[in-house]
Residue frames relative to the residue before (quaternion, step in Angstrom):
aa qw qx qy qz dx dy dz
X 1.0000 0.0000 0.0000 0.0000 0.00 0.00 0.00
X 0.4653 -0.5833 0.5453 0.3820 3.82 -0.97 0.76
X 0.7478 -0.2621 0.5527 0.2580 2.74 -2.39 0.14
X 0.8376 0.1313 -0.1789 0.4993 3.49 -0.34 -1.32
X 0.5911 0.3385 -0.6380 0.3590 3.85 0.15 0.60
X 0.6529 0.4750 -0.4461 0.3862 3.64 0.67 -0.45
X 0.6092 0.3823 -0.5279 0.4517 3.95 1.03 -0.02
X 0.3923 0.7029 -0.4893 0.3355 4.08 1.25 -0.74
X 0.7061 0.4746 -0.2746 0.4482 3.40 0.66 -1.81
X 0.0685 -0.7485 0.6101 0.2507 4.03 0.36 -1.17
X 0.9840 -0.0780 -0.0689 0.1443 2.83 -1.89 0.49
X 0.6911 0.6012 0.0058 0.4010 2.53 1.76 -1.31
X 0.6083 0.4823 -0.2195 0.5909 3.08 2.09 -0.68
X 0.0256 0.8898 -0.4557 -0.0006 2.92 -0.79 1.27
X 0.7562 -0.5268 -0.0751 0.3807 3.27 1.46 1.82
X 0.6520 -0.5735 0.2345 0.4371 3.66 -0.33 0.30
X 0.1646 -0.7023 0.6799 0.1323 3.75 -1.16 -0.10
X 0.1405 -0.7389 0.6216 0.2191 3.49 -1.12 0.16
X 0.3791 -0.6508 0.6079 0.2512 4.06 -0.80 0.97
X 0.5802 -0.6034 0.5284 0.1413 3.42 -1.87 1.70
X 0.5685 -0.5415 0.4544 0.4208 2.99 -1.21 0.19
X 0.5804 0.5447 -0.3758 0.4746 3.53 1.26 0.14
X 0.4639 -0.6195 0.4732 0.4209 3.66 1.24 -0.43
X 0.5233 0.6413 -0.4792 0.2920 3.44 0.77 0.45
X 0.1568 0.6920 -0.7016 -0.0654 4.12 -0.62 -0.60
X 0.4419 -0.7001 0.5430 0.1406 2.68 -1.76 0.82
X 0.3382 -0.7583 0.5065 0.2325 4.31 -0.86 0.70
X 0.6374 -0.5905 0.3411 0.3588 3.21 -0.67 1.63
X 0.4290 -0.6244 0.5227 0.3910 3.07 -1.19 0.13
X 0.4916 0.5703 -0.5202 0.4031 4.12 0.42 -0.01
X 0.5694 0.6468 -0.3366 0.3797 3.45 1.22 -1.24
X 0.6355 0.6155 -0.2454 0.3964 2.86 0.56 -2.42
X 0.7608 0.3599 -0.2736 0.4656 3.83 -0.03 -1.78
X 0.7617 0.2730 -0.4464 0.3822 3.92 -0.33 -1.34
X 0.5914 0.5918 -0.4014 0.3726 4.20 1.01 0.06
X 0.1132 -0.7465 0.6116 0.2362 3.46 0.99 -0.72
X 0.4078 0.4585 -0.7252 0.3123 3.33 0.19 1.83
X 0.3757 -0.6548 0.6483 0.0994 3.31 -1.81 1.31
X 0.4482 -0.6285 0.4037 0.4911 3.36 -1.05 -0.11
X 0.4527 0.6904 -0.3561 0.4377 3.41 -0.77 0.58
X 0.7377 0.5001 -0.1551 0.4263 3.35 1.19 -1.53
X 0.3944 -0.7486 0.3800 0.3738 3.80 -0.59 0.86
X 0.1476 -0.7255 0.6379 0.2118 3.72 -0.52 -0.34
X 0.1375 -0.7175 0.6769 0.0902 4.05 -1.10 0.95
X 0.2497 -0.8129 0.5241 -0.0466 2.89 -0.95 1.52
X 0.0027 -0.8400 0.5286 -0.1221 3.48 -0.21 1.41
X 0.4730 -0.5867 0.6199 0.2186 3.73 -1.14 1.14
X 0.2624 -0.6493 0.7122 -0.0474 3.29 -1.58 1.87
X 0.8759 0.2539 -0.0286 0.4092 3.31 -1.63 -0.35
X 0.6995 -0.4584 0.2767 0.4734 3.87 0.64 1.21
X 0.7286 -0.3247 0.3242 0.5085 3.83 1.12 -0.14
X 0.5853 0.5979 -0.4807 0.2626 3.21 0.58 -0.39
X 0.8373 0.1604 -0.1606 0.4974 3.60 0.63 -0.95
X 0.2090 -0.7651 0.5430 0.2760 3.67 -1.20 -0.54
X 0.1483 -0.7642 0.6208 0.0924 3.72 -1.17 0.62
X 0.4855 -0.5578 0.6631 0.1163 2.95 -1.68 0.72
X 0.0528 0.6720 -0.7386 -0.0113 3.74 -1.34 0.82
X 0.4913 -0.6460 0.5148 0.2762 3.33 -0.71 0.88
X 0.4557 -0.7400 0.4099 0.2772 3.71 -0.08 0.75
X 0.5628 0.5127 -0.3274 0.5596 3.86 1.59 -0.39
X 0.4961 0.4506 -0.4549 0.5865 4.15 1.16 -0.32
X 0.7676 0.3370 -0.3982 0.3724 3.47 -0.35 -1.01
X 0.5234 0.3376 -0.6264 0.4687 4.05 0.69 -0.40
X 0.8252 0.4393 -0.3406 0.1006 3.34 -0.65 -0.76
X 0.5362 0.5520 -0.3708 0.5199 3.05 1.53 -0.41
X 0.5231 0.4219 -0.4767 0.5667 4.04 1.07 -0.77
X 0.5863 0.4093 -0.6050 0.3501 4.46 -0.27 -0.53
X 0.7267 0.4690 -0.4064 0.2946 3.35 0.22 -1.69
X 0.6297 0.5352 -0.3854 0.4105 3.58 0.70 -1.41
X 0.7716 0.3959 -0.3272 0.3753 3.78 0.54 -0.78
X 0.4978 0.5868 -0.4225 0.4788 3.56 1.21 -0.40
X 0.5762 0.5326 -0.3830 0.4875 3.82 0.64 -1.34
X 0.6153 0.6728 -0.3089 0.2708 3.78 0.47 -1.52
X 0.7310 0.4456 0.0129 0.5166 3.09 1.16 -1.70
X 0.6668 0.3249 -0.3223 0.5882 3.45 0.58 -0.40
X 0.5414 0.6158 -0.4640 0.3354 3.46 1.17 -0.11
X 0.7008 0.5942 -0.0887 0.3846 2.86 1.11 -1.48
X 0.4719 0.6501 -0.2177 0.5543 3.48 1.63 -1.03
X 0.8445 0.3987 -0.1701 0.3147 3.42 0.71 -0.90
X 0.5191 0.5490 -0.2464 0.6070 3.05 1.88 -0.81
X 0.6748 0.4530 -0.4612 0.3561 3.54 0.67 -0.04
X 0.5349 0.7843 -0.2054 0.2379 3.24 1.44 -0.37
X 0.4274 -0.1184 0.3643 0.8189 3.13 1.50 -1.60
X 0.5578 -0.3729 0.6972 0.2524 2.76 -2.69 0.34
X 0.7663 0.3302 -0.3704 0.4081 2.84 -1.72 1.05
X 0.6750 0.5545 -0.2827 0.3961 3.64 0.78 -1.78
X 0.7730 0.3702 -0.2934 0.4235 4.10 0.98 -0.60
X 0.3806 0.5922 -0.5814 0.4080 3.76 0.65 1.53
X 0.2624 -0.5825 0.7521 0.1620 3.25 -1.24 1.12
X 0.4803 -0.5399 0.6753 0.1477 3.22 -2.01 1.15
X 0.4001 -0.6594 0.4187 0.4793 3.01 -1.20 0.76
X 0.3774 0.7536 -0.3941 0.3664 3.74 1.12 -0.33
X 0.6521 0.5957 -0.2315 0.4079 3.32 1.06 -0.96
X 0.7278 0.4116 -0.1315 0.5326 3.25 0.89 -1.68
X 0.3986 0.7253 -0.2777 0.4877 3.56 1.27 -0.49
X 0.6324 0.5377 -0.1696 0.5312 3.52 0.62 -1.64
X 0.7633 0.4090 -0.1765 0.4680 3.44 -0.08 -2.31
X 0.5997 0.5194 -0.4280 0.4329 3.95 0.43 -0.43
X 0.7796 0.2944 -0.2113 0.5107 3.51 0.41 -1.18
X 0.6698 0.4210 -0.4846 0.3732 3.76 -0.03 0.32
């Protein structure tokens, strides 16, 4: 793969692989580390972009992203019992809870 498609792609690209005759390839290691995936760790693999491409989600992101989403849920709810209005999450809010 060239230079300038691999700067085109940015940061995010973290170079090609080729799949075994067993269907296996292997995830850079830059991937592996800025991903915290060990070996061992599952990964769910889900078709993007009508089929065209596939991604990996480390199966330990998606639990945690389903806590946060349910924690938000609940405090949603918690709040809407309070008063009208009081049980909207900003998008600022959810914004916040994502990145921490």
């Amino acid at each position: 793969m060239s230079d300038e498609l691999e700067r085109e792609l940015g940061e995010e690209f973290y170079g090609a692989v080729t799949m075994s005759e067993r269907g296996q390839v292997v995830i850079p290691a830059q991937a592996r580390k800025k991903l915290g995936i060990e070996p061992g760790d599952k990964l769910l693999v889900h078709a993007a972009g009508s089929g065209h491409a596939l991604v990996l989600i480390p199966a330990k992101r998606l639990i945690t992203m389903m806590r946060k989403l349910e924690e938000l849920t609940a405090e949603s709810d918690l709040e809407q019992e309070e008063g009208p209005g009081k049980g909207v999450v900003s998008e600022d809010r959810l914004a916040h809870q994502g990145a921490s």
